[in-house]
DSSP file (Angstrom, degrees, kcal/mol; ACC not computed):
  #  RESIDUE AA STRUCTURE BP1 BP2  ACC     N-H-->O    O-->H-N    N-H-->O    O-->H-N    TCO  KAPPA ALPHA  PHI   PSI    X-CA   Y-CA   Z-CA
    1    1 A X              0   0    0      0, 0.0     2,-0.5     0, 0.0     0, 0.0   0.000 360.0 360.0 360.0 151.4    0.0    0.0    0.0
    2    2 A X    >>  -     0   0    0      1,-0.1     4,-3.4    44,-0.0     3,-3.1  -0.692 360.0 -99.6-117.1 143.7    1.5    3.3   -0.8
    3    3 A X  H 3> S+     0   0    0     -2,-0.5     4,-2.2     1,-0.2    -1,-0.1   0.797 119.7  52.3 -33.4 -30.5    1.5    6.2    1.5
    4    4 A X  H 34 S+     0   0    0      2,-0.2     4,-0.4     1,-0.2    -1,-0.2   0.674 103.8  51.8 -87.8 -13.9   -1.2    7.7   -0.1
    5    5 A X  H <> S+     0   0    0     -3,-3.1     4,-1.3     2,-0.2     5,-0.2   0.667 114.2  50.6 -80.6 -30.0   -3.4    5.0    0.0
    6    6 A X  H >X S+     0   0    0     -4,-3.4     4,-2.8     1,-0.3     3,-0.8   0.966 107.9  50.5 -72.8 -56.6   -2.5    4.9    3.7
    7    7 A X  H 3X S+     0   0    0     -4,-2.2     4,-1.0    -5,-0.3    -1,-0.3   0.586 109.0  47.4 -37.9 -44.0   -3.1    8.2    4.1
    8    8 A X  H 3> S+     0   0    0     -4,-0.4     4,-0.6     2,-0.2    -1,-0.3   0.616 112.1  53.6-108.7 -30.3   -6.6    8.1    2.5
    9    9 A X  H XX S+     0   0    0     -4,-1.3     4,-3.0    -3,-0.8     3,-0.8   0.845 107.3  54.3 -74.2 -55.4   -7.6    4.7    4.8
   10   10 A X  H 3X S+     0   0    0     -4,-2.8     4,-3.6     1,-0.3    -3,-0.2   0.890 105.8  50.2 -62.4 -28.3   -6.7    6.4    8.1
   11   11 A X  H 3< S+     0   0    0     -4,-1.0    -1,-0.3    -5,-0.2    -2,-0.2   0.868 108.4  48.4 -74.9 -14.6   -8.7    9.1    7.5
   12   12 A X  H XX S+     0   0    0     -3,-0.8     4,-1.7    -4,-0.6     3,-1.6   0.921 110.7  51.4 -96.8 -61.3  -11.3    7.3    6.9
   13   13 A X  H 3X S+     0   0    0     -4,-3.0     4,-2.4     1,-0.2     2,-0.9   0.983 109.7  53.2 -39.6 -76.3  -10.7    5.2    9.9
   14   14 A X  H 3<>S+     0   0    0     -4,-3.6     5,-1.6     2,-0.2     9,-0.5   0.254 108.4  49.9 -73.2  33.6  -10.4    8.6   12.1
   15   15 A X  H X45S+     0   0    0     -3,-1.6     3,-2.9    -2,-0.9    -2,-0.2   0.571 108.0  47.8 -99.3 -74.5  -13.4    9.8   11.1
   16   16 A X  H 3<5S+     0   0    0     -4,-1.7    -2,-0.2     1,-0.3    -3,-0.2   0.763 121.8  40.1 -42.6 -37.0  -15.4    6.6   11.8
   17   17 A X  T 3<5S-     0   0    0     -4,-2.4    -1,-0.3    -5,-0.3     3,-0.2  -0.020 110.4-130.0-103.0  35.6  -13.7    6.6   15.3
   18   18 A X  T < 5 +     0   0    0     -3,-2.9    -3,-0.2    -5,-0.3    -2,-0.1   0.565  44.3 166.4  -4.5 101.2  -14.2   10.5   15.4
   19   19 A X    >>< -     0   0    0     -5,-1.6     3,-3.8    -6,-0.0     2,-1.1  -0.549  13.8-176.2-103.2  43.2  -10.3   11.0   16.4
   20   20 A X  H 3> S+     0   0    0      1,-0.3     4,-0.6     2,-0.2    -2,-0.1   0.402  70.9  43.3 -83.5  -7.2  -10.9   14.4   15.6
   21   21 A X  H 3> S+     0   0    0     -2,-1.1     4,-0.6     2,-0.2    -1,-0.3   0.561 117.5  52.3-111.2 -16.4   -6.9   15.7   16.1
   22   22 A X  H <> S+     0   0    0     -3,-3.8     4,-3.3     2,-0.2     5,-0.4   0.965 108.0  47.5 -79.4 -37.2   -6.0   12.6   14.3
   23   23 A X  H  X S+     0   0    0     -4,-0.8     4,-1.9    -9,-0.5     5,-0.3   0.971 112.8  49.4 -46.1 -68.5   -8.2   13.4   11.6
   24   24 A X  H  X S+     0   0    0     -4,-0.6     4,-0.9     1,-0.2    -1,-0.2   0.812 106.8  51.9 -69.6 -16.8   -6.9   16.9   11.4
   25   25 A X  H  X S+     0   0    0     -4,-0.6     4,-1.4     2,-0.1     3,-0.5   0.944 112.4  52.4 -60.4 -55.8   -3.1   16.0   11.3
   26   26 A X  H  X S+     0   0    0     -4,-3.3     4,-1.8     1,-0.2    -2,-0.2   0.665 106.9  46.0 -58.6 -12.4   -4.2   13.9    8.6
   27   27 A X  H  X S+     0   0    0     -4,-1.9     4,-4.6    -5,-0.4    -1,-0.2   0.903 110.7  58.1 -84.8 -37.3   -6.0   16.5    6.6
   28   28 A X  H  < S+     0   0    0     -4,-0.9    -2,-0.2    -3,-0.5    -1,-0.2   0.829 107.1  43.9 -66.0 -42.3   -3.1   18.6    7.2
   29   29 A X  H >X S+     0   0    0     -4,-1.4     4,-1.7     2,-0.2     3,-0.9   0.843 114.4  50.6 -38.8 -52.5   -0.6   16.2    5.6
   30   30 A X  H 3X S+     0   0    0     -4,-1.8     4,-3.2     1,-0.3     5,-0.3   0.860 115.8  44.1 -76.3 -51.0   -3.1   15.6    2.8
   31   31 A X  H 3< S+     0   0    0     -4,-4.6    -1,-0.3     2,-0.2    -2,-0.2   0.336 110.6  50.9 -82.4  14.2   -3.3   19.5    2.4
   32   32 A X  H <> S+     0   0    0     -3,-0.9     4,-1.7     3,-0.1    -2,-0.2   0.821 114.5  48.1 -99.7 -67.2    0.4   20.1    2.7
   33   33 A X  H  X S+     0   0    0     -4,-1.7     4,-1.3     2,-0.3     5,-0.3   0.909 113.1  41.0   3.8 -93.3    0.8   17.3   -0.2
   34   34 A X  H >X S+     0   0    0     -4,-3.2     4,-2.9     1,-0.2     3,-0.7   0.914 111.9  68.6 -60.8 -33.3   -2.0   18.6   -3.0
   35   35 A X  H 3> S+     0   0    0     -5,-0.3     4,-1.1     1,-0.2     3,-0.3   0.970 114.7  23.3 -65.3 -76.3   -0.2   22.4   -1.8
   36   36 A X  H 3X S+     0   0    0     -4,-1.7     4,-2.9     2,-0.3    -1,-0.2   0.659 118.3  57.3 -67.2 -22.6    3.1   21.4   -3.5
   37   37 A X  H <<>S+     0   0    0     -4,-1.3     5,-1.2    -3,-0.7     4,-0.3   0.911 112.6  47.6 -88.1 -38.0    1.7   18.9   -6.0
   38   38 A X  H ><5S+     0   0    0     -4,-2.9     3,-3.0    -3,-0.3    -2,-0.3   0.880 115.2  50.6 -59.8 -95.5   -0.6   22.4   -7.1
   39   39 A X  H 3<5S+     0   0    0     -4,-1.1    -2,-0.2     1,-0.4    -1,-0.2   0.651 118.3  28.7 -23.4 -67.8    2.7   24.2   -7.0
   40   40 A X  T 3<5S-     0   0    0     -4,-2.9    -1,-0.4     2,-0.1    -2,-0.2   0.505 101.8-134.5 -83.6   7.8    5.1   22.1   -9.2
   41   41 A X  T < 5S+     0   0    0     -3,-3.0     2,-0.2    -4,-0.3    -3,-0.2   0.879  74.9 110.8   1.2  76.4    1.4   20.9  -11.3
   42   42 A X  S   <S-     0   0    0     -5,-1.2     2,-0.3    -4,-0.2    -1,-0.2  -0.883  80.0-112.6-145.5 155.2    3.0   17.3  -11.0
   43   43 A X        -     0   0    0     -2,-0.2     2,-0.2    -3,-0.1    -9,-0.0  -0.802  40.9-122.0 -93.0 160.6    1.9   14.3   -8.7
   44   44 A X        -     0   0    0     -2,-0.3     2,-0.3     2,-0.0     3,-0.1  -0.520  19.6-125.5-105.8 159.5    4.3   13.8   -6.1
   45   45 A X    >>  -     0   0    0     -2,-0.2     3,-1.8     1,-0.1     4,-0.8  -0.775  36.1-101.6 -97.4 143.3    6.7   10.0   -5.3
   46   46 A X  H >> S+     0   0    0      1,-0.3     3,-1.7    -2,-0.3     4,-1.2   0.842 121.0  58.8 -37.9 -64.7    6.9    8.6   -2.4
   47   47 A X  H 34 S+     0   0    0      1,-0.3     4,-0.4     2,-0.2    -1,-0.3   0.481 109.2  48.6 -71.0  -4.3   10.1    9.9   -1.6
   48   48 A X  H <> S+     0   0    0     -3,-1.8     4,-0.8     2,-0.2    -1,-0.3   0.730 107.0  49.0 -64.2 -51.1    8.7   13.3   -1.9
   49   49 A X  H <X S+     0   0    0     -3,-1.7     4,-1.7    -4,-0.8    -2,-0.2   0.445 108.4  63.7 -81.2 -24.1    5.6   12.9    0.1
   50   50 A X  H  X S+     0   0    0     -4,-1.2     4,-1.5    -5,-0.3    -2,-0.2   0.916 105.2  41.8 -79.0 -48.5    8.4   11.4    2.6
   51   51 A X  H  4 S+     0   0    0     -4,-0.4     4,-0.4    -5,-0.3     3,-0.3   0.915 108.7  62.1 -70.1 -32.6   10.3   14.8    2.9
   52   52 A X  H >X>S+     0   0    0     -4,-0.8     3,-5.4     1,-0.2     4,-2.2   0.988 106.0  47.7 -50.9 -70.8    6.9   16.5    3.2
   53   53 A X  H 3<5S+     0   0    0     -4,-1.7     4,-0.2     1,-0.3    -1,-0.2   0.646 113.0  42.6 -44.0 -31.8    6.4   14.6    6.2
   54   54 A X  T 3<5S+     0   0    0     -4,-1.5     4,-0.4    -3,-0.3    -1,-0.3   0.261 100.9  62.1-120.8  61.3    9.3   15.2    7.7
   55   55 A X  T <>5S+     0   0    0     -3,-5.4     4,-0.8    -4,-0.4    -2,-0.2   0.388 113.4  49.2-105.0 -14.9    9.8   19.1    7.0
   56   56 A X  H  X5S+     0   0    0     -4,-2.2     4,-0.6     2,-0.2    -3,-0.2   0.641 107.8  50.6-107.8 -11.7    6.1   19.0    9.4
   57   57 A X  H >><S+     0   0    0     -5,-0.7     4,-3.3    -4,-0.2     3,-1.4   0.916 113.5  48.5 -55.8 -58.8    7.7   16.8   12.0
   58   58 A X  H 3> S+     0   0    0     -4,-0.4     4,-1.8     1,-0.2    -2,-0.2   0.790 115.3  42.3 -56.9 -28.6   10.5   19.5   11.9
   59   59 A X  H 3X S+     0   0    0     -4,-0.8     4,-0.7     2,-0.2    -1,-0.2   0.515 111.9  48.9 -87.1  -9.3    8.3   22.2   12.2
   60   60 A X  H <X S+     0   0    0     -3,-1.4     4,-3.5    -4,-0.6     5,-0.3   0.724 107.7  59.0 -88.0 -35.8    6.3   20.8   14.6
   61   61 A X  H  X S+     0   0    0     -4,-3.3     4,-3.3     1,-0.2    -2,-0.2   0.982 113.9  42.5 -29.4 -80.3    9.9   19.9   16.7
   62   62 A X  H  X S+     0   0    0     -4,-1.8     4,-2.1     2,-0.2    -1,-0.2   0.854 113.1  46.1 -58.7 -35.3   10.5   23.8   16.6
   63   63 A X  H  X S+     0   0    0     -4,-0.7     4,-2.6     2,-0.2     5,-0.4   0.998 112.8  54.0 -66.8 -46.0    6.9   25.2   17.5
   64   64 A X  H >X S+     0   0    0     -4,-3.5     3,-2.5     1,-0.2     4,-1.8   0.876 111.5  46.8 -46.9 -67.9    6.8   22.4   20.5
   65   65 A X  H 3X S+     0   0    0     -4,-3.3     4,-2.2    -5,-0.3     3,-0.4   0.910 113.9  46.8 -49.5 -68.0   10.2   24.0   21.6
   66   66 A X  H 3< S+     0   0    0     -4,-2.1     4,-0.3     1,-0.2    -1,-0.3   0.853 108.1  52.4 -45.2 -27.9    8.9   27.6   21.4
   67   67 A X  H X<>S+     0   0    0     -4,-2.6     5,-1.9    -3,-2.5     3,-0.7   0.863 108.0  58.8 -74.0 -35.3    5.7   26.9   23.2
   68   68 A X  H ><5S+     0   0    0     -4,-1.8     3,-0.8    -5,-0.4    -2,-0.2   0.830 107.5  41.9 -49.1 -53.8    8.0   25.5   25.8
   69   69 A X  T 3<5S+     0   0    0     -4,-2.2    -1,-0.2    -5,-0.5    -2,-0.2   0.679 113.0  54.0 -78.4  -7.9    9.9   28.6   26.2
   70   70 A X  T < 5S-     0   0    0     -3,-0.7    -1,-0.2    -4,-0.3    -2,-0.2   0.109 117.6 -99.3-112.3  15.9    7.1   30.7   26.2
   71   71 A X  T < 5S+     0   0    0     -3,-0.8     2,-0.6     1,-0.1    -3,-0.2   0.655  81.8 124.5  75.8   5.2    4.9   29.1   29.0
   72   72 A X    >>< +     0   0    0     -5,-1.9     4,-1.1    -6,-0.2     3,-1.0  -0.259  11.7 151.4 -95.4  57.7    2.4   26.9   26.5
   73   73 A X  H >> S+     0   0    0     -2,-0.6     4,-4.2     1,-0.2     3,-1.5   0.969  71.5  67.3 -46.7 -61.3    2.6   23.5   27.6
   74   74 A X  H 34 S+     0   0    0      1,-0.3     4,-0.5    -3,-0.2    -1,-0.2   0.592 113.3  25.3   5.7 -42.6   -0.8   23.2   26.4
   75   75 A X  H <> S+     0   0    0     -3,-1.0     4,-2.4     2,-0.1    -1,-0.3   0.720 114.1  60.6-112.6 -24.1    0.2   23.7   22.7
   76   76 A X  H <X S+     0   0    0     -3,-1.5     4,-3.8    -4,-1.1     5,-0.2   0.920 107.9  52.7 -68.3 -43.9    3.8   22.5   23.0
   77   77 A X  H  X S+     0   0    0     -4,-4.2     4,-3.1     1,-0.2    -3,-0.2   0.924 113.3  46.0 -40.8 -50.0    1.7   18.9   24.2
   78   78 A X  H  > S+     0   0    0     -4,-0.5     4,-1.0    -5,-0.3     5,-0.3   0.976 113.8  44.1 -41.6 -72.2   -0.4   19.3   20.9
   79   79 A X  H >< S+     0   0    0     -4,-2.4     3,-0.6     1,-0.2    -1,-0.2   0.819 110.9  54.4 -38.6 -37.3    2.5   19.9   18.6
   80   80 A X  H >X S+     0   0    0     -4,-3.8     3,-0.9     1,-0.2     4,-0.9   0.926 111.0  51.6 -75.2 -37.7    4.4   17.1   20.3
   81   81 A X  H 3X S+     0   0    0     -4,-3.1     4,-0.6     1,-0.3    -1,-0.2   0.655 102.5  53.4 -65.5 -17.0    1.2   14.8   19.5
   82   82 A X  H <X S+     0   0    0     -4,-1.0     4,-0.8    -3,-0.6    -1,-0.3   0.246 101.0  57.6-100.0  20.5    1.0   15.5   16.3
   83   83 A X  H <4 S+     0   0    0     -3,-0.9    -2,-0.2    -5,-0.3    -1,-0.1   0.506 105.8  58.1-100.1   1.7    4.8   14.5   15.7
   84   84 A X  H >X S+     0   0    0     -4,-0.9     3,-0.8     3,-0.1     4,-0.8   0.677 109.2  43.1 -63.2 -65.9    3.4   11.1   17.2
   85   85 A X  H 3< S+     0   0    0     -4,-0.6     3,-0.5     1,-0.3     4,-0.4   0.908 116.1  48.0 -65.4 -35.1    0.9   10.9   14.4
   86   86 A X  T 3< S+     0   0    0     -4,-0.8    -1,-0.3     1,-0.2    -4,-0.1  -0.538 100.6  60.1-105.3  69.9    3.3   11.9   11.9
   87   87 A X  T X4 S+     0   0    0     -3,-0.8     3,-0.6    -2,-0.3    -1,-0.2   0.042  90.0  71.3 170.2 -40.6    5.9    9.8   12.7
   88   88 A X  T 3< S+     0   0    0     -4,-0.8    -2,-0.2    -3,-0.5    -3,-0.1   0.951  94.8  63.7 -50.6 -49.3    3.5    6.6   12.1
   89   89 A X  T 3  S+     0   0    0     -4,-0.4     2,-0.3   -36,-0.1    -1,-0.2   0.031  88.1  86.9 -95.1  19.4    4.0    7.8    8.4
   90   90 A X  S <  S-     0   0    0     -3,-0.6     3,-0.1     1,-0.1    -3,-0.1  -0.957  77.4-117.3 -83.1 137.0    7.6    7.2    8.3
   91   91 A X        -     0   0    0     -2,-0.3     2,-0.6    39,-0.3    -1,-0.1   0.023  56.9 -75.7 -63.8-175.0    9.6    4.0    7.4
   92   92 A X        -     0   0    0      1,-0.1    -1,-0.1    41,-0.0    40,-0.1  -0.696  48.4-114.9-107.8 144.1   11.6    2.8    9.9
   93   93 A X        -     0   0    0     -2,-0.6    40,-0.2     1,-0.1    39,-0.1   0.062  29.8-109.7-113.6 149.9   14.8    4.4   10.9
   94   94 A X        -     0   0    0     38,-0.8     2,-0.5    35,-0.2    -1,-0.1   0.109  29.1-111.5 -49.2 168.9   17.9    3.0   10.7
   95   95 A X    >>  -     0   0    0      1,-0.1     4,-0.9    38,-0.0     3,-0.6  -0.859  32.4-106.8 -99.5 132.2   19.9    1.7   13.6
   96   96 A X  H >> S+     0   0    0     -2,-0.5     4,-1.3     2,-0.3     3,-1.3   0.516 114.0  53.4 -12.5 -67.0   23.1    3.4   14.5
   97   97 A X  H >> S+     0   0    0      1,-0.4     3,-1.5     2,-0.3     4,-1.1   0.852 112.6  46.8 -36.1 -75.7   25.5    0.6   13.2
   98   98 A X  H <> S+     0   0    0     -3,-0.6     4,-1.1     1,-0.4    -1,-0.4   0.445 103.9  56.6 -87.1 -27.5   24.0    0.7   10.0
   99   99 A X  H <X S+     0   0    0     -3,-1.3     4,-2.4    -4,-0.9    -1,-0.4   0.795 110.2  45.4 -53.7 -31.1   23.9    4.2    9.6
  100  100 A X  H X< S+     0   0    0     -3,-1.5     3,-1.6    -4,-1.3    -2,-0.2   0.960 111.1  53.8 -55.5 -86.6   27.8    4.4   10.1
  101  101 A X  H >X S+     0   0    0     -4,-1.1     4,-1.4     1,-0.3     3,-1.1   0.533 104.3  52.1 -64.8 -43.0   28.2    1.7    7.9
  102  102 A X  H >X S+     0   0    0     -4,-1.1     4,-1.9     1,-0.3     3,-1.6   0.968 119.1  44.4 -26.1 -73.0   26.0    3.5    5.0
  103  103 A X  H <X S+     0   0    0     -4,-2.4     4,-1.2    -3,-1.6    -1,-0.3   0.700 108.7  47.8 -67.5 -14.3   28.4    6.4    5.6
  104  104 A X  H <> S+     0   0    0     -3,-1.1     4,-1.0    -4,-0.2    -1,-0.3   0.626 111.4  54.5 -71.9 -21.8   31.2    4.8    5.7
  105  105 A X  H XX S+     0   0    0     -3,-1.6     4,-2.7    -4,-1.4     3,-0.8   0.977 109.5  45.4 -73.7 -84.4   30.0    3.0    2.4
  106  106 A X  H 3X S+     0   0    0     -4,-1.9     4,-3.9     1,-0.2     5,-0.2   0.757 112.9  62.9 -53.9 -30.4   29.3    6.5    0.3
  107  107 A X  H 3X>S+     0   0    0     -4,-1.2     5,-2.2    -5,-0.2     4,-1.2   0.813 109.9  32.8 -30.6 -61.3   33.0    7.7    1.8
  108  108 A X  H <<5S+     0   0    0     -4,-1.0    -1,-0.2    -3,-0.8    -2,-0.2   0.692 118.2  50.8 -69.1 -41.3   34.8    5.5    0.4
  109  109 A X  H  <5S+     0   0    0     -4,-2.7    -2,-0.2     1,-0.1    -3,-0.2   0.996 120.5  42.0 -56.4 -65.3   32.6    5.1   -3.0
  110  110 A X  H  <5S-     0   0    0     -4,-3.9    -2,-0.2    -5,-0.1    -3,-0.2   0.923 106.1-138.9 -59.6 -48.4   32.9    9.3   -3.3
  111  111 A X  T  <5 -     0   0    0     -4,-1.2     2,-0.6    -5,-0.2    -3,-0.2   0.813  33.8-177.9  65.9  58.7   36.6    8.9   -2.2
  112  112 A X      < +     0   0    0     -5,-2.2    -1,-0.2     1,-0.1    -2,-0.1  -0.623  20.1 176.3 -93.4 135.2   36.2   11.9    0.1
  113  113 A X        +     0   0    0     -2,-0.6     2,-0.3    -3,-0.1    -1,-0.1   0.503  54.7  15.1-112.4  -4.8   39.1   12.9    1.7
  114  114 A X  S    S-     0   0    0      1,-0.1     3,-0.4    35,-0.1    33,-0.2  -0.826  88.9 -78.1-153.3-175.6   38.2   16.1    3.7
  115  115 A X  S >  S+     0   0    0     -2,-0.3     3,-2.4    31,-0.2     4,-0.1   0.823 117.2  74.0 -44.6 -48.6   35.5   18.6    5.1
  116  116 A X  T 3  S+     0   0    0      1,-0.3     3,-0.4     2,-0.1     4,-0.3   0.698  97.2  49.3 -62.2 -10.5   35.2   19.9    1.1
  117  117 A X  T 3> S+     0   0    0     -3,-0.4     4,-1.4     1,-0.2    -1,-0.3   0.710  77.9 101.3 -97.5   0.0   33.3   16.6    0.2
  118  118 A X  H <> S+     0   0    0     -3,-2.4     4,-0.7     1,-0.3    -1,-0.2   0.532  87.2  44.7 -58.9  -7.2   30.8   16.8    3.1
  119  119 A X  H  > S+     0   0    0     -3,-0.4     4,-3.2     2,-0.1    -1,-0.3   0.947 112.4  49.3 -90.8 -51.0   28.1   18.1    0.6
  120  120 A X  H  > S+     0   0    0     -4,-0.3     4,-0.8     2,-0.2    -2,-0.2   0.614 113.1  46.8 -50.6 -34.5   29.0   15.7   -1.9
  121  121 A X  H >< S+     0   0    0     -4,-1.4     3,-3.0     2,-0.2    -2,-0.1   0.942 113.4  54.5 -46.1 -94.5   28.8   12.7    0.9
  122  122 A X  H 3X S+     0   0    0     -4,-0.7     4,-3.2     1,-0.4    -2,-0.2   0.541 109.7  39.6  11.5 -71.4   25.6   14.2    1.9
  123  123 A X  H 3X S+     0   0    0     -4,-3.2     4,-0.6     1,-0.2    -1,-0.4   0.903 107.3  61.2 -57.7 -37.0   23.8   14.3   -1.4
  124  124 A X  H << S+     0   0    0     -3,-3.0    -2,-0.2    -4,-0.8    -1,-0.2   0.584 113.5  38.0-123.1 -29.4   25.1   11.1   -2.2
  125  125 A X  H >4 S+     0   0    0      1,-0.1     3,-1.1    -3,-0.1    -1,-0.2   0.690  89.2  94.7 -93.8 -10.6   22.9    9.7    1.4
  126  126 A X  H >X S+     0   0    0     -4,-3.2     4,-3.5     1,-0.2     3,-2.2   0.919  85.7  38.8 -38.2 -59.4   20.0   11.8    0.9
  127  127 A X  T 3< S+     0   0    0     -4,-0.6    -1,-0.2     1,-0.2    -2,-0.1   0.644 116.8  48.5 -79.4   2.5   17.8    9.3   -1.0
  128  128 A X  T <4 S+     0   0    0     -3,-1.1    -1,-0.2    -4,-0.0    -2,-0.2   0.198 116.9  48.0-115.3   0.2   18.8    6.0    1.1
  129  129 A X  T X4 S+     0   0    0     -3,-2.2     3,-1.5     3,-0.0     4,-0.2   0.734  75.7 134.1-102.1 -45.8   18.2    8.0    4.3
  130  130 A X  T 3< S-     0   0    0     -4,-3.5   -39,-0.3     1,-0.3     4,-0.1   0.652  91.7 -16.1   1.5  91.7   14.9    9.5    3.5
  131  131 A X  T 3  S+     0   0    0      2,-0.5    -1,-0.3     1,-0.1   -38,-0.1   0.831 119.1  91.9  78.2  -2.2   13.0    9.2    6.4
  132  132 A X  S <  S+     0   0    0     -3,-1.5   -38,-0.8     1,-0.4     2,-0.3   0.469  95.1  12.9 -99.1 -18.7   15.2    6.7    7.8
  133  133 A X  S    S-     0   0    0     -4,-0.2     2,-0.6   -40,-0.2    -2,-0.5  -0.988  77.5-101.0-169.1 144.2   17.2    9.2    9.7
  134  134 A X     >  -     0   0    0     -2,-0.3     4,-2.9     1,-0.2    -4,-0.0  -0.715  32.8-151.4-107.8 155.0   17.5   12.3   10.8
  135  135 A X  H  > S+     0   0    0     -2,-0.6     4,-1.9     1,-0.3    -1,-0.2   0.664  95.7  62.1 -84.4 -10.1   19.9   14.4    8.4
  136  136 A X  H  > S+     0   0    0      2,-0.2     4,-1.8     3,-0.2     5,-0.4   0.967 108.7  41.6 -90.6 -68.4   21.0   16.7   10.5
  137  137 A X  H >> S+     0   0    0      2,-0.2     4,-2.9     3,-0.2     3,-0.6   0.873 112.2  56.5  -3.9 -77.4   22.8   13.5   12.9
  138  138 A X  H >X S+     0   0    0     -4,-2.9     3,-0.8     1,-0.2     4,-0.8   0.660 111.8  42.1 -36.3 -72.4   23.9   11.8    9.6
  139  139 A X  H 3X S+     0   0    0     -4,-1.9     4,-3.5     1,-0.3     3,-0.3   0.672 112.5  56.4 -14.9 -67.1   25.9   15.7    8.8
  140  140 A X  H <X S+     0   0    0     -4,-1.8     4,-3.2    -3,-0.6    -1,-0.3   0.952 113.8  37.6 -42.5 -61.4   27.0   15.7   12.4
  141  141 A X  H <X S+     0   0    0     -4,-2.9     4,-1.3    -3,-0.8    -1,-0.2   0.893 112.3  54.4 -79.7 -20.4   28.6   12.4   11.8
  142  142 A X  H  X S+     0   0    0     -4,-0.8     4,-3.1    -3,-0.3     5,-0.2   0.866 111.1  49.3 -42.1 -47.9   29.9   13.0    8.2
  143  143 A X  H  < S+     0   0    0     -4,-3.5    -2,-0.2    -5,-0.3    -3,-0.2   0.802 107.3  48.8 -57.6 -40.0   31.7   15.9    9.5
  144  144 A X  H  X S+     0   0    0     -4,-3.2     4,-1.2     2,-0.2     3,-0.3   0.807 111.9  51.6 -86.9 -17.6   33.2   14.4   12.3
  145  145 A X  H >X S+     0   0    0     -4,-1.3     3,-6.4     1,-0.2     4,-1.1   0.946 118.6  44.1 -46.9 -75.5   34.6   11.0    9.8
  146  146 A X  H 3< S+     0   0    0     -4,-3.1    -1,-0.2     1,-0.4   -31,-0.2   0.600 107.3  51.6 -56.1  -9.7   36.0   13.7    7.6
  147  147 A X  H 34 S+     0   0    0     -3,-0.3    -1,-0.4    -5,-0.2    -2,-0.2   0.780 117.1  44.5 -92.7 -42.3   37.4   15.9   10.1
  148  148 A X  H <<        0   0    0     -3,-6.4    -2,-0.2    -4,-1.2    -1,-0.1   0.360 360.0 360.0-109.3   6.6   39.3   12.6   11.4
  149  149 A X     <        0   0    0     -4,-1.1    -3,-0.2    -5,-0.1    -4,-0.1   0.884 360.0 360.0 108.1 360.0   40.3   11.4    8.5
């Protein structure tokens, strides 16, 4: 079943079980989704629909952390719940070991020898991370391989 099929069954499901903040997470997905698909007037790939999802994990990440600093537990809770919900709708993410080895992998493939290849690593993990990992780690751990050597 493809994400969008998935997508289109759960709501249907949190409507029938009137989930009503699952329902609206989903709707938000759905309208985040047709928003870009309307923009580029293309349908979108899984691996597309994957980064959608998590650029509103990440943005839900930061509000929770601003409602937190600002006295809102109340809203941070919300935000945090719907990064629960959208969270389902990712595969599932690699385990440490296996992310090194991945980077150690494209290192050696790229033959990157310094800090100057860290973009070129980078790009090179983007589409085998997708949603597997979060990218900002992987950097963190490119940076320090290349840094050491």
């Amino acid at each position: 079943m493809s994400l969008r099929e998935r997508l289109q069954e759960d709501m249907k499901a949190a409507m029938r079980a009137r989930e009503s903040e699952r329902l609206t997470t989903i709707r938000m997905l759905q309208a985040a989704i047709k928003q870009r698909e309307v923009d580029e007037r293309r349908t979108l790939e899984e691996a597309e629909i994957l980064s959608i999802v998590e650029k509103l994990i990440k943005q839900r990440k930061d509000s929770a952390t601003q409602f937190r600093a600002g006295q809102r537990p109340d809203l941070a809770d919300k935000e945090e719940a719907e990064i629960v919900m959208l969270t389902a709708y990712l595969p599932e993410p690699l385990s440490m070991e296996a992310l090194d080895a991945l980077i150690a992998e494209s290192i050696s493939q790229l033959e990157a020898a310094g800090p100057k290849d860290m973009g070129k690593v980078l790009n090179a993990l983007r589409p085998q991370l997708l949603g597997k990992a979060d990218m900002a780690l992987v950097a963190d751990k490119v940076k320090a391989r290349l840094n050491n050597g």
